[in-house]
N, C-alpha and C positions, 0 to 999 in steps of 0.2 A: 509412590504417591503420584497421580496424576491433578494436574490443576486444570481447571477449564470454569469459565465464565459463566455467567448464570445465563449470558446474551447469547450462548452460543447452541441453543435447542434446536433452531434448525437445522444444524450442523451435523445431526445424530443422523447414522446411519448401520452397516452392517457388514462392515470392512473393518480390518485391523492389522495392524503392525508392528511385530514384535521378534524380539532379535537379541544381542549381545555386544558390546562396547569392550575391544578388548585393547591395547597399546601393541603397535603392529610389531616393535622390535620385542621385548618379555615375550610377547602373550598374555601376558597377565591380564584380567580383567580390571576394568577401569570404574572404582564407585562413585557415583555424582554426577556423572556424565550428564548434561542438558539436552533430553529428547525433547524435540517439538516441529509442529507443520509451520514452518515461515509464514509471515504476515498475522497468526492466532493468536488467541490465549489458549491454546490446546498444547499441553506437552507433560515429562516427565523427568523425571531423574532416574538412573541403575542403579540400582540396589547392590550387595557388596558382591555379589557373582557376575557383576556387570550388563544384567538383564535387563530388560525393559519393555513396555507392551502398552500399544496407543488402541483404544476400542470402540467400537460404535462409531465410527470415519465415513462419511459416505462415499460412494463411489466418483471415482474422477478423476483428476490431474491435482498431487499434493507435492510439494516442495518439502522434504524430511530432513530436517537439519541438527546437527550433535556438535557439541562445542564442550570442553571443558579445556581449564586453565592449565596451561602446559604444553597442548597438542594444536597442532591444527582444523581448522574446522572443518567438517564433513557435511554436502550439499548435496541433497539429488535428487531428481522431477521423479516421482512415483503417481505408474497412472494403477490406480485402482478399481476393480470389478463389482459388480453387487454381488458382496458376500464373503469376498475375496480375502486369506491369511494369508497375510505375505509375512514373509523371518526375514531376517537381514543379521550378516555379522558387520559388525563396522569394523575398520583397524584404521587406529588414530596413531598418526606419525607424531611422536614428540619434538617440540621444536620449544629452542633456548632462547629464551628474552635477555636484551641487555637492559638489566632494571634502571638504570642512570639515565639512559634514551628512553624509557616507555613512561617513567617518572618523574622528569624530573626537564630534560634536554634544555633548548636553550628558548625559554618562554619569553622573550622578550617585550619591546612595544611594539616591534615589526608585525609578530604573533599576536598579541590582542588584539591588532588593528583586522590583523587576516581572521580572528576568532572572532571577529564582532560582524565580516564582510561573512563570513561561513555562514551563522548563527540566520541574518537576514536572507541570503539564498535559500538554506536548505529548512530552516524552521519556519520561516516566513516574518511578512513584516504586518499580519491581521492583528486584530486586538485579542484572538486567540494565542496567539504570540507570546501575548506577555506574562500566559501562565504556564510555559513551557518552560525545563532547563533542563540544558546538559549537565552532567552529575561530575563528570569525568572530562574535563575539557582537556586535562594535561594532555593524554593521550591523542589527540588529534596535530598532524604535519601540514604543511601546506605551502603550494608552490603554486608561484604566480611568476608569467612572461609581461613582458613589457608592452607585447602586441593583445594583450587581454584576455588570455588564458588563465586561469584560475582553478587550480584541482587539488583534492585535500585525500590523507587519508589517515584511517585510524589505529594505530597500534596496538589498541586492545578494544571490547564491544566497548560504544557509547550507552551510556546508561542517563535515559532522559526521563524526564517527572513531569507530567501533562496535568496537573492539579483543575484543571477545566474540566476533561473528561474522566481524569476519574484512572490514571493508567501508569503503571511503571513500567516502560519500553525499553528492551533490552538488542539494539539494533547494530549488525556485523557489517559493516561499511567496506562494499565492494569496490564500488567506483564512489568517486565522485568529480565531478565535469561543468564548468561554466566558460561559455564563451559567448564573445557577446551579448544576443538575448537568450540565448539559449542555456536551459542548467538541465544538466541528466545528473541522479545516482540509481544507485543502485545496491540491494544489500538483501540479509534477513532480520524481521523481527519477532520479537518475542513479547505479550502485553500480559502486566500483571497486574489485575484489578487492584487499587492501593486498598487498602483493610482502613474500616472505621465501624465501628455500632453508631454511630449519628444516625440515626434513618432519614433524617432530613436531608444531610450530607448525599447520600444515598441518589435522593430522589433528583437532587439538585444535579448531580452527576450522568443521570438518568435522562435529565430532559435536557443537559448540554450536547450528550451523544445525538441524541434525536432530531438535535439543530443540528447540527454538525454533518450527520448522516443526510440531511437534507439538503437536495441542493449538489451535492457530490457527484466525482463523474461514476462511483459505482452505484450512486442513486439513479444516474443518466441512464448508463449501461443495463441495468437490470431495470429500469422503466419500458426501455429499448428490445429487450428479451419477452416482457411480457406481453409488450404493445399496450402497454396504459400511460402512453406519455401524458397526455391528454390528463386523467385524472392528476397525474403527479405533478402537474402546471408547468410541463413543456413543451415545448415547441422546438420541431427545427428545418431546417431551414437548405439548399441547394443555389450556387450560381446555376445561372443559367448558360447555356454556353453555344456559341455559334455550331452553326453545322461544321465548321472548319477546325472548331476546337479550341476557339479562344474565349475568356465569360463574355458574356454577354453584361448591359447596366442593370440588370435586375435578379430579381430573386425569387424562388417558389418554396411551397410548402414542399418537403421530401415527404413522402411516401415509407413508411416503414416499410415494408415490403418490398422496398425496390433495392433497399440496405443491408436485410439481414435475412440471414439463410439459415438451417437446422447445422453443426457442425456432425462430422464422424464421430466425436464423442457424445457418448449421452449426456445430456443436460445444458450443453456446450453450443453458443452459437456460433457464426463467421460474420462480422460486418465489412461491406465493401461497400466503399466510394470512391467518388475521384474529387478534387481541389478539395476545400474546406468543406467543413461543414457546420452549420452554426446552429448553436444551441440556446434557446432562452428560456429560464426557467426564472418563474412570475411570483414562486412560492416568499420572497423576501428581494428585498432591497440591497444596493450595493452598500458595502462601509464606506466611510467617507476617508478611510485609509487608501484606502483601494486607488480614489481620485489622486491621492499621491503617487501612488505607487506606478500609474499605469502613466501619468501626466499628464491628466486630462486636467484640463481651465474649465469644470462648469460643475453642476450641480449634483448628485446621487441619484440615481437613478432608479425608479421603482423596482427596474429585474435586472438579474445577473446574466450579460450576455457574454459567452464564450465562444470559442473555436475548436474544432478538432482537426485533425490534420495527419491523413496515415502513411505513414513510413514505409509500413508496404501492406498489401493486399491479398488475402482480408488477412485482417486480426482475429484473434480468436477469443473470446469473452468465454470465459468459466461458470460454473454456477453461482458463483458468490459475486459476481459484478466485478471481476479483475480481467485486465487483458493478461496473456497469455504470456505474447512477444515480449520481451526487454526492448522495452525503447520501441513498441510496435507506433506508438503514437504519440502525437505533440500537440500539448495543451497551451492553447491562448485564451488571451483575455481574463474572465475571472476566475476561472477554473485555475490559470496556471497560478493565479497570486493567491490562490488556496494551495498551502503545501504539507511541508511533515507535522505543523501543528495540529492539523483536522487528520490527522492518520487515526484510523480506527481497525480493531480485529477484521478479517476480513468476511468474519461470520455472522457479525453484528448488525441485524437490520431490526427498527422499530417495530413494536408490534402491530401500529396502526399500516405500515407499507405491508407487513406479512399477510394482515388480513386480506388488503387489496391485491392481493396475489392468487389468494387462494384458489379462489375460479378461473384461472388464465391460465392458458396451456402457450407453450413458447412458443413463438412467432413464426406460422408456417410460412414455407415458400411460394403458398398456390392464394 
C-alpha cells in the first residue's frame, strides 16, 4: 500500500525506489516496515517478504527514511536521475527499549514546566498553535543548564495532530537545541491526511493549507527560484555597505539575480549573500501574537517583515522550496515565530501559486 496526498501531483515524476527491509542480525525480512521520503506524505509499508517500492519520484535530492518499532531507524539523502530505479536493501539493527523509561519515567512538575517551555519553542506560540498536539508527550526528556541551554529529546516518534491543516505528523526527533534566541531541531517527518467524508471539513482544511502555505519561507524560496517575487507580494531587501565593508545607514532593493544561481543539480538553485537579508511579504498582516512574542509596544502591522541570515555560502534550495544544508540558515523576525505548527508536506503548493509558475523557467545567472 502506498499513501500519498492528493496535494502532492506535482511531485509525480519517473524515478523510483524499491528494495527490501530485512533485521541485520536473522536476516529475516521485516513486515510493516515504514518507507517514506522525509518531510512528505509519500511512503509505504513491506509487505510480508519485506518488499517495498516508492514510484513516479521525480528526480533530485530525496531523504528515504524506514522506521519500525523495535529497530533503529534508517536515514539517507538519495539523489535521483530522470528515470532512474534504484533498489536498496536496508538492514535494521534491533535495539531494546526499557519500557518503564520510554513510558512512564519520572513525569514530574519539573517536566510539565520543561513540556510546556518545549511545546512554545518548537510548535510555536501563533494562534495556529492552538490546534496543534503532541499525542505522545510521555516520550519526550529534557535537559536544561542554568546558563540557558535547553535541549530535548524523544525516545520514541512524536506523534502530533495539526486539526488546522488537516494532518497527522509522524516526526523522528534528531536534535533539538535552544539557546538563548536561538532554537535549531532537526528530524524526519512523515504527514498523514486525517480521513473525514465532511466535504466541508475538506474544503476548510484546504484553504487553511493555502494560508499557511502563504507567506512561508518555502513560499519565499520558490518565489525566489521563479523570480515572481513581485507577483507573490514580496520584496526584499540588502544593507548597504561601505567600500570598507561595514553597512552602511540604509538599504536597497536586491536584485534577484545578484543572489541566485542555476545549482549542478537539475531543478536546484544556489543562493548567496552576505549580512542579512530582509524579506517583506505584503500578502497579510502580522498577528497580534506575534507583537507578544517578538516584544514589540505598538500596533500590527500590515506585512510580515523577516530576516534571513546564511550560515554558509551558498545554500542550496531543492525543487520543492527547502534548503538543502541542516541548519544552512537562520530565520528572524516573522518567519522565525512561524514554526512546526505551519509545517506542511514539502510537496504541497496551492494551485493558484502552481499556476503562477507555470511560464517561469528558474532564475538565470545572465
Amino acid at each position: 500500500m502506498v499513501w500519498v496526498n492528493h496535494s502532492a501531483a506535482q511531485y509525480i515524476g519517473d524515478a523510483s525506489i524499491s528494495g527490501a527491509v530485512i533485521d541485520s542480525v536473522s536476516g529475516m525480512p521485516l513486515l510493516g516496515a515504514h518507507v517514506f521520503l522525509s518531510g512528505t506524505s509519500i511512503g509505504t509499508s513491506t509487505d510480508p517478504a519485506g518488499t517495498f517500492s516508492l514510484e513516479q519520484l521525480p528526480h533530485g535530492i530525496h531523504t528515504l527514511t524506514v522506521s519500525i518499532i523495535g529497530y533503529g531507524r534508517y536515514s539517507e539523502e538519495i539523489h535521483l536521475t530522470s528515470g532512474e530505479e534504484k533498489e536498496l536493501r536496508v538492514r535494521l539493527k534491533p535495539v531494546v527499549y526499557d519500557l518503564g523509561e520510554l513510558y512512564v519515567g519520572n513525569l514530574d512538575d519539573r517536566w510539565e514546566r520543561y513540556l510546556e517551555r518545549f511545546q512554545r519553542l518548537f510548535i510555536g506560540e501563533s494562534k495556529m498553535a492552538d490546534s496543534v498536539e503532541i499525542l505522545n508527550p510521555e516520550v519526550l526528556r529534557f535537559e536544561s543548564r542554568w546558563w540557558g541551554r535547553f535541549s530535548a529529546e524523544a525516545l520514541a516518534p512524536l506523534q502530533i495532530e495539526n486539526r488546522a491543516t488537516g494532518y497527522r505528523i509522524t516526526y523522528h526527533l534528531d536534535e533539538f537545541r535552544h539557546s538563548g534566541a536561538i532554537t535549531r531541531w532537526d528530524g524526519d517527518s512523515f504527514f498523514t491526511p486525517l480521513g473525514t467524508e465532511d466535504s466541508l471539513q475538506v474544503a476548510v482544511w484546504e484553504e487553511q493549507r493555502e494560508r499557511t502555505f502563504n507567506g512561508s519561507l518555502r513560499h519565499f524560496l520558490l518565489s525566489l527560484k521563479y523570480d515572481i517575487l513581485e507577483s507573490q507580494q514580496f520584496s526584499i531587501y540588502q544593507e548597504q555597505r561601505h567600500s570598507f565593508g561595514t553597512p552602511a545607514a540604509n538599504r536597497r532593493m536586491a536584485p534577484v539575480r545578484n543572489i541566485v544561481r542555476p545549482a549542478d543539480e537539475d531543478g536546484h538553485i544556489n543562493v548567496r549573500f552576505f549580512g542579512k537579508l530582509e524579506i517583506v511579504y505584503s500578502g497579510e498582516g502580522e498577528e497580534d501574537r506575534y507583537l507578544q512574542w517578538a516584544n514589540k509596544i505598538r500596533g500590527p502591522s500590515s506585512v510580515q517583515r523577516s530576516y534571513l541570515k546564511l550560515e554558509q555560502r551558498p545554500i542550496t534550495i531543492d525543487p520543492n522550496g527547502e534548503i538543502v544544508e541542516t541548519y544552512g540558515a537562520t530565520r528572524m523576525g516573522y518567519l522565525a515565530f512561524r514554526r512546526f505548527a505551519e509545517a506542511l508536506p514539502k510537496e504541497y503548493q496551492p494551485e493558484e501559486f502552481k499556476k503562477a509558475t507555470e511560464n517561469h523557467d528558474i532564475t538565470s545567472s545572465e
